[in-house]
C-alpha positions in Angstrom: -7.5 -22.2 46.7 -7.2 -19.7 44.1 -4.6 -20.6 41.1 -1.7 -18.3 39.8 -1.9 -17.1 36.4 1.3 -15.9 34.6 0.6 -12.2 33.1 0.6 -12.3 29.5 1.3 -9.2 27.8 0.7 -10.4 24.1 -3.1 -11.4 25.4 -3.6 -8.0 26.5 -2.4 -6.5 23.7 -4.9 -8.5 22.1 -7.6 -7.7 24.4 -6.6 -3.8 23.4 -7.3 -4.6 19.8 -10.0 -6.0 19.9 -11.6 -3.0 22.0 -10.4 -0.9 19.4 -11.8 -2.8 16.5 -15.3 -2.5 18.1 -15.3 1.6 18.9 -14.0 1.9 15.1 -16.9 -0.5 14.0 -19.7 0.9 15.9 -18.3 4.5 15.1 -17.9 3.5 10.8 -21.5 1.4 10.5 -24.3 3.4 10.9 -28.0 1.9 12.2 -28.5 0.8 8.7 -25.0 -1.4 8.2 -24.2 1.2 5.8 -20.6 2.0 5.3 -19.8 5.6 6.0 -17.5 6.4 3.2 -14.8 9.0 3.4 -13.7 11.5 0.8 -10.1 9.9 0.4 -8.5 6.7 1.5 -4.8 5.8 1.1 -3.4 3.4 -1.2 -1.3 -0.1 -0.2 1.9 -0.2 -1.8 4.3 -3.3 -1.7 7.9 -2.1 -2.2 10.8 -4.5 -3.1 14.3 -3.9 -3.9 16.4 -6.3 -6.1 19.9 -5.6 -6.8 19.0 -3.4 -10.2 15.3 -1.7 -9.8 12.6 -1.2 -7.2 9.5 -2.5 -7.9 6.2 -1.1 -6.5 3.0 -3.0 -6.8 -0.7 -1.4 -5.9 -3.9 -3.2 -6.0 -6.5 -0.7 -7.9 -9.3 -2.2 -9.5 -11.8 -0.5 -11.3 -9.7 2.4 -12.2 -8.6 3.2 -15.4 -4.8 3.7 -15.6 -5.3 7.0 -18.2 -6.9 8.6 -14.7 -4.0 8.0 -12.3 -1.1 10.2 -11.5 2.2 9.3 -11.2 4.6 11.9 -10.2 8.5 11.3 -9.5 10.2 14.5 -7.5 14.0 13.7 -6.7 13.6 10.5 -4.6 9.7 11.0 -4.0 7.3 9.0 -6.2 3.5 10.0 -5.5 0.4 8.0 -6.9 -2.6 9.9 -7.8 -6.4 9.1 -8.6 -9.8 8.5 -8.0 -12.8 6.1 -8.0 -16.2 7.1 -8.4 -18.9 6.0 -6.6 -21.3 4.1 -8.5 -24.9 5.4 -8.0 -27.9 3.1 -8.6 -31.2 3.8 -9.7 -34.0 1.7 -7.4 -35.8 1.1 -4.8 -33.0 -1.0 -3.3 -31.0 -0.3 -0.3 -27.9 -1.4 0.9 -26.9 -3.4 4.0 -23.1 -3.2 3.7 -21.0 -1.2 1.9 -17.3 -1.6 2.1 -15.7 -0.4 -1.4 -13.6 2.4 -1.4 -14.4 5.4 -3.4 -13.0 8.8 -3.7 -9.6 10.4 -3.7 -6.4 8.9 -3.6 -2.9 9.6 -2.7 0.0 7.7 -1.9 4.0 9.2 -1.7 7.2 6.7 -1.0 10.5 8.2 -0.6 13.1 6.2 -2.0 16.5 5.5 -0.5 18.2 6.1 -3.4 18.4 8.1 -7.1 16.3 6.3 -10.0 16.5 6.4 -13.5 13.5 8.9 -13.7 13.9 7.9 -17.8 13.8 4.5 -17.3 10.7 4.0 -15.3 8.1 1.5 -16.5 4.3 1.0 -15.2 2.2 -1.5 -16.3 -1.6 -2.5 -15.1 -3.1 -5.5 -15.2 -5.8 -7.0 -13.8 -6.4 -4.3 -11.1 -3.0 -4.2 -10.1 -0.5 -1.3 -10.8 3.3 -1.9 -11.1 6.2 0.6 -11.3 9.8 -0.8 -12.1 12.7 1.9 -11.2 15.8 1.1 -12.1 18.8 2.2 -9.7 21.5 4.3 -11.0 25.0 2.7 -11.7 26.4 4.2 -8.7 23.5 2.9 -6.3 23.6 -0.8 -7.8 26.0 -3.3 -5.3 29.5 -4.0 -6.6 30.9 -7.4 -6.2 34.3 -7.3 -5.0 36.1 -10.5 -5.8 38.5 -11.7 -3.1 41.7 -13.0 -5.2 43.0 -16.2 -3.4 47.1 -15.8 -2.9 48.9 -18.8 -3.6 51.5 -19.8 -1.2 55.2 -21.1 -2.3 
């Protein structure tokens, strides 16, 4: 007797994935478990919103800050760089190679006006982070609610 299994579309979803992940990974490692690098690679941003600023973080080690780009055009901030490829001298060869090196560029449109004067970056230990304050008008208002007293 042959059992009923209930169709699971998370599982084959997962089955997908994992497909994919293979073609990529046979298609990026060559014969030689070198990593094919390309000429540019985008940068991961977190983005968080208090009630005063936005605050975007981006992990870039190895780069020095004085070589990165940071453009704001009306709502659109756009990070700019590059990391160069360390070349060694030897008779060595590599077996994997996974750091990114090349070009970078990374734009976020913001749902609201910034101070564009007001903007701070700072860079520490590898990671980047930008601090835009909103303008007055995009900041939330608390309304109180005034209780009426009965008599």
């Amino acid at each position: 007797m042959s059992d009923i299994i209930r169709w699971n579309p998370f599982r084959e979803m997962a089955r997908v994935r994992s497909a994919m992940d293979r073609m990529f990974e046979d298609s990026l490692i060559g014969p030689e478990w070198e990593w094919r690098s390309s000429a540019s690679w985008q940068l991961s941003l977190d983005v968080v919103e208090n009630d005063d600023n936005y605050v975007i973080m981006a992990s870039i080690p190895g780069i020095n800050p004085d070589d990165l780009e940071i453009t704001l055009s009306g709502r659109t901030l756009t990070i700019k760089g590059e990391t160069k490829e360390e070349i060694e001298d030897g008779d060595g060869r590599y077996h994997l190679r996974e750091r990114r090196y090349g070009s970078f560029s990374r734009s976020v449109t913001l749902p609201t006006e910034v101070k564009d004067a007001e903007i701070e970056a700072s860079y520490e230990s590898g990671v980047l982070t930008l601090t835009l304050p909103k303008t007055e008008a995009m900041k939330p208002k608390r309304i109180k609610v005034h209780k009426m007293i009965e008599g």
